[in-house]
C-alpha positions in Angstrom: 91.3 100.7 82.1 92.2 97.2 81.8 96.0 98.5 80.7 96.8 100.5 83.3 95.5 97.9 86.0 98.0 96.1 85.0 100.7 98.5 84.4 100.0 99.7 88.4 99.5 96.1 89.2 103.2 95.2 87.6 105.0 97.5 88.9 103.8 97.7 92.8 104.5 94.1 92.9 108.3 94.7 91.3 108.8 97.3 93.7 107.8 95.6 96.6 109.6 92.4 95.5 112.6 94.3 95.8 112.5 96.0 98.5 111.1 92.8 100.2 114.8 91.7 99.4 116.6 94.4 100.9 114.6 94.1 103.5 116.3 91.0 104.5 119.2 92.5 105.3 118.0 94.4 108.1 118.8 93.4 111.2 116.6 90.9 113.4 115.7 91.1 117.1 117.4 89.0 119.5 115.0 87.9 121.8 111.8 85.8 120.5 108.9 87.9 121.5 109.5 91.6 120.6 109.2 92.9 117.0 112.5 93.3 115.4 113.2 96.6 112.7 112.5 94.7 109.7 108.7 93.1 110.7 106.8 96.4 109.6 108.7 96.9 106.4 107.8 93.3 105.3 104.7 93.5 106.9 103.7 95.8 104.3 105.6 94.7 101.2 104.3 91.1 101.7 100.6 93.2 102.0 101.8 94.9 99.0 102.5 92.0 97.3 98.6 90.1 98.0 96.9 93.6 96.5 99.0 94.0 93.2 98.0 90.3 92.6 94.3 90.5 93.6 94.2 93.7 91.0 95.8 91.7 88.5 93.4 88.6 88.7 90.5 91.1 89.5 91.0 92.8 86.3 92.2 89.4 83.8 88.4 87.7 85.7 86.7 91.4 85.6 83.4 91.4 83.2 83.5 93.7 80.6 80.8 95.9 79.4 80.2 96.0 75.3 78.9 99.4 74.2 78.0 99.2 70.5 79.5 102.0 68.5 76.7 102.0 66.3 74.7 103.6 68.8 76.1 107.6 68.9 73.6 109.0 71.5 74.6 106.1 74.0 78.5 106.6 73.2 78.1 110.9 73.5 76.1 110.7 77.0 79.1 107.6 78.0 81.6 110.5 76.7 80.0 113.0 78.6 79.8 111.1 82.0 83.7 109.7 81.2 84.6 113.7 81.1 82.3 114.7 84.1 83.4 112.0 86.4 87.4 112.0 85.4 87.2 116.0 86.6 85.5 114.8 89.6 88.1 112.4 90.5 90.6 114.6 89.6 89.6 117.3 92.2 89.0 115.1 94.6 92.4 113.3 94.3 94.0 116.5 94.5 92.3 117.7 97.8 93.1 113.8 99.1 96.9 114.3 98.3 97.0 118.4 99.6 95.4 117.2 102.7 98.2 114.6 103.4 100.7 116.7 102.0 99.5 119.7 105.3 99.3 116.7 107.6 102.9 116.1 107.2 104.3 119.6 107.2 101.9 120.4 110.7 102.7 117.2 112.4 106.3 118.7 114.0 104.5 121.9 114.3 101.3 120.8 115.8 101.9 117.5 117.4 100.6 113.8 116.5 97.7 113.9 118.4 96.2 117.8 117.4 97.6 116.8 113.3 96.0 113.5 113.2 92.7 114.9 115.0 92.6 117.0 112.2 93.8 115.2 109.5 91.1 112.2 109.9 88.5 115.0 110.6 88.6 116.2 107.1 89.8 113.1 105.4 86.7 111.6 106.8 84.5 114.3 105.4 86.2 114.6 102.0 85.5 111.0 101.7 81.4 110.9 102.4 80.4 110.7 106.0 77.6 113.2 106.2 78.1 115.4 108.9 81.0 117.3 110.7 79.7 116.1 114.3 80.4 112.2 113.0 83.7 113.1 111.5 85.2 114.7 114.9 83.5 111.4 116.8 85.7 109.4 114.0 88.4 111.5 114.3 89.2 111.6 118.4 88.1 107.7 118.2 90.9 106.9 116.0 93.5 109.7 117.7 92.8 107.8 121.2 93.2 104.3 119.6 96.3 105.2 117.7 98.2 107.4 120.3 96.9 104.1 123.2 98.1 101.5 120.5 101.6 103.3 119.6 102.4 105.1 122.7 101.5 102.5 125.6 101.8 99.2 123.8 104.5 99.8 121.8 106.6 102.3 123.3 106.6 104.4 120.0 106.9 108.5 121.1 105.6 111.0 118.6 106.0 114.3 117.4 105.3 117.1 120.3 104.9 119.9 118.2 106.7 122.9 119.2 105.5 125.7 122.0 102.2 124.9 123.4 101.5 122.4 121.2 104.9 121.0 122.8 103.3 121.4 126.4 99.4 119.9 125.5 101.2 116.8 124.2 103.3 116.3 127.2 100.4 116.5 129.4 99.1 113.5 127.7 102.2 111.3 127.1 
């Protein structure tokens, strides 16, 4: 695991390096209190940056476990737990990346607010919180918050959706 730490670790922090670069050749606001087109960008390539290098010194400092090879019974039921839990992941990473990949096709269908209602609704379940009822709580929580945050402080519009999804959102912004 140690390998491919690094491996991810290396080459998020060469890609953000460069596009931290190109970056700079955006253009910059002119007045000295509103966010020019390039603070985002480097907002997250410099946060980019902080995580590859905290994975990197996480793994070089990480502990690692001995198992003795001596031992077969303890190295089948690590081998059979390995197996179990990389299909378990696997699954789970591919529901992770369908569900994103449905968020993005319904969001000019449906609208930001109804796609992201939906989309943190089930992201929210898929990753452990017990109960439906706690999941749509998170979910309109986070739509408000997001649509107040983009929409009335920053002056962001988003996706209406089209027909009456077009309609709901325009009743609300």
């Amino acid at each position: 695991m140690t390998k491919q730490n690094y491996i991810l670790s290396g080459s998020v922090l060469a890609f953000s390096i460069v596009f931290l670069l190109l970056s700079q050749g955006m253009d910059q606001s002119q007045s000295t209190y509103s966010i020019g087109p390039s603070f985002w960008p480097n907002v997250i390539l410099i946060s980019m940056i902080i995580l590859s290098v905290c994975l990197a010194l996480r793994t070089k400092f990480s502990k690692k476990e001995i198992i003795f090879e001596d031992d077969e019974e303890l190295m089948e039921k690590v081998s059979g737990e390995e197996k179990e839990v990389s299909s378990l992941a696997s699954v789970f990473g591919v529901s992770i990346v369908s569900s994103l990949f449905l968020y993005l096709v319904a969001i000019p269908i449906l609208g930001f607010i109804l796609s992201t209602f939906l989309y943190i609704a089930v992201i929210s379940f898929l990753l452990g919180i017990s109960s439906w009822g706690k999941s749509i709580l998170l979910s309109v929580i986070a739509t408000v918050l997001i649509t107040a945050l983009f929409i009335s402080a920053l002056a962001i519009n988003f996706p209406r959706g089209v027909g009456v999804f077009r309609y709901l959102s325009s009743l609300i912004y």
